[in-house]
N, CA, C and O atoms as a printed pandas DataFrame, in Angstrom:
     atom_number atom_name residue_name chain_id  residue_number  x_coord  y_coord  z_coord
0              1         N          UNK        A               1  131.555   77.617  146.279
1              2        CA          UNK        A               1  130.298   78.132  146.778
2              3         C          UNK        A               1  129.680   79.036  145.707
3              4         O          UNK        A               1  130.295   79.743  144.909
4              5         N          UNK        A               2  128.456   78.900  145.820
5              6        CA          UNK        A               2  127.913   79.637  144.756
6              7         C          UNK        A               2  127.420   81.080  144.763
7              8         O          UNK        A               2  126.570   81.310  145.625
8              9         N          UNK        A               3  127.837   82.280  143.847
9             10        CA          UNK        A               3  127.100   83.586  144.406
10            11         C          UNK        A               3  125.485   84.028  144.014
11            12         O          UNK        A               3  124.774   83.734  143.053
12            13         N          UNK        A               4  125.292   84.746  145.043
13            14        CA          UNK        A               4  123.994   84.795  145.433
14            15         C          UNK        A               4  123.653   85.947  144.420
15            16         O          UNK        A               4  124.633   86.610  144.081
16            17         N          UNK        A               5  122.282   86.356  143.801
17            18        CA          UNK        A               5  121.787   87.108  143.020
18            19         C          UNK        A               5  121.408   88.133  143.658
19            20         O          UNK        A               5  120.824   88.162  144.741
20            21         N          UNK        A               6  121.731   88.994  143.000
21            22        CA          UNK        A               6  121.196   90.273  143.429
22            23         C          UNK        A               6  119.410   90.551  143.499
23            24         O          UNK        A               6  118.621   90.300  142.588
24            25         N          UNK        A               7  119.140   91.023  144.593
25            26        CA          UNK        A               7  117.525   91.447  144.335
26            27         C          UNK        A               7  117.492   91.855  143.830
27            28         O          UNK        A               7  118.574   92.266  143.410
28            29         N          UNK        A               8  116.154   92.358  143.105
29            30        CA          UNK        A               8  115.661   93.576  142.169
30            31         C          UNK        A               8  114.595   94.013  143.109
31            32         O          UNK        A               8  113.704   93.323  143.603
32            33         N          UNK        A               9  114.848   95.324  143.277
33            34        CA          UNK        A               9  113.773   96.391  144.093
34            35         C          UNK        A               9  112.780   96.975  143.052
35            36         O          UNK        A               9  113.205   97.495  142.020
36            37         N          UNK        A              10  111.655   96.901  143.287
37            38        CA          UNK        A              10  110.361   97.297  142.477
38            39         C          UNK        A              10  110.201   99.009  143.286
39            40         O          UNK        A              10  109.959   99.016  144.493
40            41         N          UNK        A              11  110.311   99.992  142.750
41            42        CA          UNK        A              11  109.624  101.103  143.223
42            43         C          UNK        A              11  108.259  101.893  142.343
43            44         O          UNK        A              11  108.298  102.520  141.284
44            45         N          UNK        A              12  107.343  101.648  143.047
45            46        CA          UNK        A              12  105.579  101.763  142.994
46            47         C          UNK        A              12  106.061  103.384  142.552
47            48         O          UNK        A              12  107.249  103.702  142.497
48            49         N          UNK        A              13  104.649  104.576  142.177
49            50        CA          UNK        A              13  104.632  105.107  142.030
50            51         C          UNK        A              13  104.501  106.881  143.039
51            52         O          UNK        A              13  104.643  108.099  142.930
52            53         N          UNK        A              14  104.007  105.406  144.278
53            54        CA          UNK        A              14  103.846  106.446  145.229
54            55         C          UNK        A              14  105.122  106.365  146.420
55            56         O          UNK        A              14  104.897  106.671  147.591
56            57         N          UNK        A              15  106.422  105.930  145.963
57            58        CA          UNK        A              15  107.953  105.688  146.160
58            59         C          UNK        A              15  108.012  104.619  147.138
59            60         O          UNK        A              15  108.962  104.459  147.904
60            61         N          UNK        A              16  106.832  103.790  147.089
61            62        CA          UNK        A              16  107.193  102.824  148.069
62            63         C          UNK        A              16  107.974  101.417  147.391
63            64         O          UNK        A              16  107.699  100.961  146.281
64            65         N          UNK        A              17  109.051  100.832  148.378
65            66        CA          UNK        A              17  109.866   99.637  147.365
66            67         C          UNK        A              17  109.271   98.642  147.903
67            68         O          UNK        A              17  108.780   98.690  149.030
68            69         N          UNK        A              18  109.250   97.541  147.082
69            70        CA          UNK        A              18  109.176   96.241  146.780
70            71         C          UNK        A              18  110.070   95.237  146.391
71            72         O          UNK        A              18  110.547   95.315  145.259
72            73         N          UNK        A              19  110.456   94.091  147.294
73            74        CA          UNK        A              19  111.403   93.254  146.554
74            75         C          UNK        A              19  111.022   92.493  145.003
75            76         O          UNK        A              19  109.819   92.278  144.857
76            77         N          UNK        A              20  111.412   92.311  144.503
77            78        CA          UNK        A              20  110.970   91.633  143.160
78            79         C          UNK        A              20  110.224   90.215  143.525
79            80         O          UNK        A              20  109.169   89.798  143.045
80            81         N          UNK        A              21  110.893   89.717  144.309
81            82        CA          UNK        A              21  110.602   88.103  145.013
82            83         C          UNK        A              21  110.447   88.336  146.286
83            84         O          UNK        A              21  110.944   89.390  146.685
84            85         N          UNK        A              22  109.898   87.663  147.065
85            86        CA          UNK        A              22  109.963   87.283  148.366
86            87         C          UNK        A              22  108.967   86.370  148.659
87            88         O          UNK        A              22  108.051   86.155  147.865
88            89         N          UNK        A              23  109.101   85.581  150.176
89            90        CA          UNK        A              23  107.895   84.959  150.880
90            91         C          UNK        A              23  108.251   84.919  152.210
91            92         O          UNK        A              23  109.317   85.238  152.735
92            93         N          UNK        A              24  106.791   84.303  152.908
93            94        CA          UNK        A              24  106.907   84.581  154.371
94            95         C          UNK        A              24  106.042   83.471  154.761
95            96         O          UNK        A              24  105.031   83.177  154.123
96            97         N          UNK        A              25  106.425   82.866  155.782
97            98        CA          UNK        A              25  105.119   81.501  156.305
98            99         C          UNK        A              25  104.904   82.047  157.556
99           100         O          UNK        A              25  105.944   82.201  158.196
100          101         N          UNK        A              26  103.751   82.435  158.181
101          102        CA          UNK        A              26  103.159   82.352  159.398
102          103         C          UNK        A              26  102.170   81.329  159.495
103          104         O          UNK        A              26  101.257   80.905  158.786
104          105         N          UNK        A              27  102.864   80.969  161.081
105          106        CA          UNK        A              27  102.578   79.546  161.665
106          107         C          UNK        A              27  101.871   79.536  162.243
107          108         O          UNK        A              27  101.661   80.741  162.385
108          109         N          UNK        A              28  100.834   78.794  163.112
109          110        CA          UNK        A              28   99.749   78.757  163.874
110          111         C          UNK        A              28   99.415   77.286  164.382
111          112         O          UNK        A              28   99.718   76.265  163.765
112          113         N          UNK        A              29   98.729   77.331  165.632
113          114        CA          UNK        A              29   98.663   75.949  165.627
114          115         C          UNK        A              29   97.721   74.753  164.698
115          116         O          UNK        A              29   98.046   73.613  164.367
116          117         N          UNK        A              30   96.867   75.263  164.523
117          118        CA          UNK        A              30   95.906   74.790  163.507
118          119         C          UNK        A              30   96.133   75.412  161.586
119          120         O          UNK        A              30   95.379   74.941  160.735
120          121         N          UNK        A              31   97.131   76.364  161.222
121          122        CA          UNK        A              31   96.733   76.519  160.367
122          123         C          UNK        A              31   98.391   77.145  159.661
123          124         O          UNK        A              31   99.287   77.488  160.432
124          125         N          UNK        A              32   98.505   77.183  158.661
125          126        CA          UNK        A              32   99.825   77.549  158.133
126          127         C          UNK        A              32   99.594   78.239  156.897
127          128         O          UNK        A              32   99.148   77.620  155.931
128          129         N          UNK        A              33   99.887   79.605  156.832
129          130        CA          UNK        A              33   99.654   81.279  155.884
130          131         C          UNK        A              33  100.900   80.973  154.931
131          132         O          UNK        A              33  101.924   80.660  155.539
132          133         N          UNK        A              34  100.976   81.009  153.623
133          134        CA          UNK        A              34  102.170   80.905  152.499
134          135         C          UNK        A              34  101.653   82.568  152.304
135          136         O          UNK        A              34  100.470   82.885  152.423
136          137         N          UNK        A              35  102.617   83.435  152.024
137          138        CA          UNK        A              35  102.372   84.370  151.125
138          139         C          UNK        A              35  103.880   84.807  149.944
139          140         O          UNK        A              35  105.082   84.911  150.191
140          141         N          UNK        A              36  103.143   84.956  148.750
141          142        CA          UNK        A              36  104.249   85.067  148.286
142          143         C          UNK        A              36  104.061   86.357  147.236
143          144         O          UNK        A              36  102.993   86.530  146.650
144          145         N          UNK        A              37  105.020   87.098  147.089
145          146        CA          UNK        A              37  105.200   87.847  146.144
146          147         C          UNK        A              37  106.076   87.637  144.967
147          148         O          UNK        A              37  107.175   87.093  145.073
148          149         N          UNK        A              38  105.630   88.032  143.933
149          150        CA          UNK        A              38  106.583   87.504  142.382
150          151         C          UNK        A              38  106.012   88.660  141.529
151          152         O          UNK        A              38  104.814   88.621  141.246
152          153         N          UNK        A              39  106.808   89.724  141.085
153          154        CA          UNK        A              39  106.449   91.151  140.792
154          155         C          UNK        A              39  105.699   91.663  141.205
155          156         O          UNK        A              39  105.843   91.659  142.427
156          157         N          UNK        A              40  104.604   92.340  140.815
157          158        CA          UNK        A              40  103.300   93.184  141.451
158          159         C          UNK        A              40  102.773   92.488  141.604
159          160         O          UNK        A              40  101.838   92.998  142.222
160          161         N          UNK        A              41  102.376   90.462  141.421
161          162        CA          UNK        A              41  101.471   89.797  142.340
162          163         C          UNK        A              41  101.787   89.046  143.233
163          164         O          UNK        A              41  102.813   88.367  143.223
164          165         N          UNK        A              42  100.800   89.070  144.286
165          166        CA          UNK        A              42  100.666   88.741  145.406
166          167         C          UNK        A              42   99.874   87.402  145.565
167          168         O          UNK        A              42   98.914   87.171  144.830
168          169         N          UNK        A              43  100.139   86.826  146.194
169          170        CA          UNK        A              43   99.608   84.977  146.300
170          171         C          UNK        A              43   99.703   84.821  147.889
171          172         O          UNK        A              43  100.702   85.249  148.467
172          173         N          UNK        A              44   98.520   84.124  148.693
173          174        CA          UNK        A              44   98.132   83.916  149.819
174          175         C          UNK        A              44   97.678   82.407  149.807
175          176         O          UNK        A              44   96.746   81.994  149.116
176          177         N          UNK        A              45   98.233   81.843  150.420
177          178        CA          UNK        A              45   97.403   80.149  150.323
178          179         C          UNK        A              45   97.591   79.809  152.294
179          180         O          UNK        A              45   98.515   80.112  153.049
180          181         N          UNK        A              46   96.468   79.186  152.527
181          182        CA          UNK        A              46   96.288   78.573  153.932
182          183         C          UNK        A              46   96.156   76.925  153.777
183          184         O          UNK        A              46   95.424   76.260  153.043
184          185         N          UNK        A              47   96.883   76.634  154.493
185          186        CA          UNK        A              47   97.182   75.111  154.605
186          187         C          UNK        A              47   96.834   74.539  156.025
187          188         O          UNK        A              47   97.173   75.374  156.864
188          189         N          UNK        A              48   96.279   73.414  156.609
189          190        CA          UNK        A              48   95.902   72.531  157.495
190          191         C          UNK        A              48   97.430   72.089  158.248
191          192         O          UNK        A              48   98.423   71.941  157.535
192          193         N          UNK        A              49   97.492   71.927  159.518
193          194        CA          UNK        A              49   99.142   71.569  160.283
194          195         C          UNK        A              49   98.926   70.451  160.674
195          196         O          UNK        A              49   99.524   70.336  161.744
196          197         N          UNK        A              50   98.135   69.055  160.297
197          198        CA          UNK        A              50   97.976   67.553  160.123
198          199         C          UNK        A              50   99.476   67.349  159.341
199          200         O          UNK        A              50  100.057   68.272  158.769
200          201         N          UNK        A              51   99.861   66.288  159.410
201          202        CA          UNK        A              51  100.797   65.284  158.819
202          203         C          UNK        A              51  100.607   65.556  157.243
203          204         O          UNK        A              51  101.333   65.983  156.345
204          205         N          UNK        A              52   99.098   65.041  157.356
205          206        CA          UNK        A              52   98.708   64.707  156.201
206          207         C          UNK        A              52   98.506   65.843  154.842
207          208         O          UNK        A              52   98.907   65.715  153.685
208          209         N          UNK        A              53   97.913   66.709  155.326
209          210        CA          UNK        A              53   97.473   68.410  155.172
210          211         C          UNK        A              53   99.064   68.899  154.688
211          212         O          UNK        A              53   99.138   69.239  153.507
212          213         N          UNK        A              54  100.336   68.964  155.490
213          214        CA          UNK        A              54  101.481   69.040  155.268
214          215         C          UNK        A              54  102.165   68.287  153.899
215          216         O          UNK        A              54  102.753   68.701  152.900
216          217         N          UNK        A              55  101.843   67.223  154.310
217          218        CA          UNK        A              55  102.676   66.725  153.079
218          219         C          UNK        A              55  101.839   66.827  151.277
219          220         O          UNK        A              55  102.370   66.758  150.168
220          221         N          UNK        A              56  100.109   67.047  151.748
221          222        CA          UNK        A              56   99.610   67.260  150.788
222          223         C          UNK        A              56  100.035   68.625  150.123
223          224         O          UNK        A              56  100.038   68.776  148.901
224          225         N          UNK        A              57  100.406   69.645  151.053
225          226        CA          UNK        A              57  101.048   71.191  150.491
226          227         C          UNK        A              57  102.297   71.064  149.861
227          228         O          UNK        A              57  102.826   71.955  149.196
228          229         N          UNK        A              58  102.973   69.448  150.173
229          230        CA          UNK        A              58  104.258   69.513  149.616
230          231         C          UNK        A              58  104.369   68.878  148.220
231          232         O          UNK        A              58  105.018   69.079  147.194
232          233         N          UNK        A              59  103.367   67.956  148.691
233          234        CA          UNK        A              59  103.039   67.240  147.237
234          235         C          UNK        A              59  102.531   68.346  145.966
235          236         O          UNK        A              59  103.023   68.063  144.874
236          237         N          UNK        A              60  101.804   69.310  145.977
237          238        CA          UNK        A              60  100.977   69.724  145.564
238          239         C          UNK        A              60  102.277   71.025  144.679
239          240         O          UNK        A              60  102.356   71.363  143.498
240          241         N          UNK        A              61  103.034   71.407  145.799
241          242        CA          UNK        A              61  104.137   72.320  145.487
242          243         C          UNK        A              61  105.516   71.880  144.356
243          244         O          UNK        A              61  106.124   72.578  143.545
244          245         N          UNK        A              62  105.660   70.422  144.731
245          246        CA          UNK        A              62  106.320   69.715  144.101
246          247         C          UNK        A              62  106.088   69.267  142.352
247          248         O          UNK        A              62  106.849   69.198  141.388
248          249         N          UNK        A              63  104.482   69.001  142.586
249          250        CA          UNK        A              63  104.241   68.598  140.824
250          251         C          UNK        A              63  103.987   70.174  140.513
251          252         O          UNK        A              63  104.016   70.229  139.284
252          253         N          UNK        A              64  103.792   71.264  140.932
253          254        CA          UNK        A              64  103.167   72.383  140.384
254          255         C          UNK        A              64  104.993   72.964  139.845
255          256         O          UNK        A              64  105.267   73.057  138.648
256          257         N          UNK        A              65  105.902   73.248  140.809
257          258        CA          UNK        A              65  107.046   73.182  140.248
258          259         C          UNK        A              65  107.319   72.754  138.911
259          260         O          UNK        A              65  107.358   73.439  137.889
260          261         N          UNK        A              66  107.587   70.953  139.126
261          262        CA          UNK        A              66  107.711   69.965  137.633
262          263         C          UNK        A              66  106.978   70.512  136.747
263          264         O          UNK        A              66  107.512   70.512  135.638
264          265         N          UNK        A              67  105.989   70.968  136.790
265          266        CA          UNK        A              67  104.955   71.250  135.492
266          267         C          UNK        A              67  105.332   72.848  134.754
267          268         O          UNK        A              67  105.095   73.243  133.612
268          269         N          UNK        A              68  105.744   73.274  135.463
269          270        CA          UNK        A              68  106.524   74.956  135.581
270          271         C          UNK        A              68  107.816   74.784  134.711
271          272         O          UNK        A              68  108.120   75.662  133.904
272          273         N          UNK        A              69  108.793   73.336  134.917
273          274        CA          UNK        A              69  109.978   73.030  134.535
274          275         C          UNK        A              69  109.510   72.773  133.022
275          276         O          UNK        A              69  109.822   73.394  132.006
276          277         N          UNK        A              70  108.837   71.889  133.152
277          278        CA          UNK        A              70  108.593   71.164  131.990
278          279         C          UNK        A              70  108.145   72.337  130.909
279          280         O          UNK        A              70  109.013   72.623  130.085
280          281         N          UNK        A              71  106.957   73.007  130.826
281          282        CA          UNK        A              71  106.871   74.172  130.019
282          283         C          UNK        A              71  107.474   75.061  129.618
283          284         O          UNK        A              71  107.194   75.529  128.514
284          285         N          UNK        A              72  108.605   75.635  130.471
285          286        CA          UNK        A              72  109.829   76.317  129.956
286          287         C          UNK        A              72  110.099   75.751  129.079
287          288         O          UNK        A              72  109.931   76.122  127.917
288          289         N          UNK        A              73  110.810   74.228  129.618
289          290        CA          UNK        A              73  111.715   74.023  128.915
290          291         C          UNK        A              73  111.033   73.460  127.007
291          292         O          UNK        A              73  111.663   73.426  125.950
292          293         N          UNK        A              74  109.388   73.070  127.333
293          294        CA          UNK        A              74  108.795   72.999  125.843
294          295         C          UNK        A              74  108.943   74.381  125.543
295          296         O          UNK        A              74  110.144   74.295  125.285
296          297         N          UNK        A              75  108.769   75.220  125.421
297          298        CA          UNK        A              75  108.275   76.625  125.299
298          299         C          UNK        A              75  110.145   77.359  124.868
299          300         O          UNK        A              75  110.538   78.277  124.148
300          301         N          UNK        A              76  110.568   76.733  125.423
301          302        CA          UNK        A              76  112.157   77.175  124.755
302          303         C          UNK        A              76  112.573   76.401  124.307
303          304         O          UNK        A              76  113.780   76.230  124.476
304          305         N          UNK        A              77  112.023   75.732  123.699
305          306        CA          UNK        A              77  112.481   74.920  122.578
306          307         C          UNK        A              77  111.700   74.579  121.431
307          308         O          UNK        A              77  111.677   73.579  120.713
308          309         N          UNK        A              78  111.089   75.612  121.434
309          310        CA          UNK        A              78  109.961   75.903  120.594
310          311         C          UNK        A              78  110.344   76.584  119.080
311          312         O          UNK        A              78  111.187   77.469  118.940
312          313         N          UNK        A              79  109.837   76.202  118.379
313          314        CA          UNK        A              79  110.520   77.477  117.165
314          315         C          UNK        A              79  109.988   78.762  116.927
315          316         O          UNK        A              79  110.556   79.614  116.245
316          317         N          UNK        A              80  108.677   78.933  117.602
317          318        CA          UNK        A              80  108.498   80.085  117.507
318          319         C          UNK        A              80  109.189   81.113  118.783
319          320         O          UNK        A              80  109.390   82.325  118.699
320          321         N          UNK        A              81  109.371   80.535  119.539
321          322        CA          UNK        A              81  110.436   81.394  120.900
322          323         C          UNK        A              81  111.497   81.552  120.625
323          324         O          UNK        A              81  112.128   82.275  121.397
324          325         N          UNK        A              82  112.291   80.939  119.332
325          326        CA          UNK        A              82  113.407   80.800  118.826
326          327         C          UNK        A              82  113.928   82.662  118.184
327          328         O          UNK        A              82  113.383   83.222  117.232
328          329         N          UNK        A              83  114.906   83.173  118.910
329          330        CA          UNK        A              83  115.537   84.211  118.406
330          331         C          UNK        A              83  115.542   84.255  116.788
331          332         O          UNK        A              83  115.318   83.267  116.089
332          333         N          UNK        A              84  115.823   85.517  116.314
333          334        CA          UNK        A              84  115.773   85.513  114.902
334          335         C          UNK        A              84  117.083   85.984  115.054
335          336         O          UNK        A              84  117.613   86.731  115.876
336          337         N          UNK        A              85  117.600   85.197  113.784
337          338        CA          UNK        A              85  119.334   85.492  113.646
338          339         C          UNK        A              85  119.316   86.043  112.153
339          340         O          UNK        A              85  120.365   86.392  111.611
């Protein structure tokens, strides 16, 4: 089994914490809330609760991922990202 990572807690200036990561989906009958946090930004997307609307949020999540993969992995393998030894 694999171990789980530790969070990283963000504390703001006015001592309030923040997880480093998180998300939350609120559901509705007509409508479906993504919110996500990834350091100090914040991301809100509303999606349609059709079949179709659904799988288009999945589709959409899926190549945006791949395209995320793919650039790392150009981008670290890059010679200018390349450590100096």
């Amino acid at each position: 089994m694999a171990k789980a990572k530790a969070q990283s807690v963000i504390q703001t200036d006015d001592d309030t914490l923040y997880y480093e990561r998180c998300a939350g989906i609120d559901v509705h009958k007509n409508l479906l809330v993504v919110c996500m946090r990834i350091g100090r930004k914040t991301e809100s997307r509303e999606y349609g609760t059709t079949n179709l609307r659904i799988a288009k949020m999945l589709y959409s999540q899926l190549v945006f991922r791949k395209l995320t993969e793919l650039l790392n992995r150009l981008l670290l393998s890059s010679p200018f990202c390349q450590s100096a030894k």
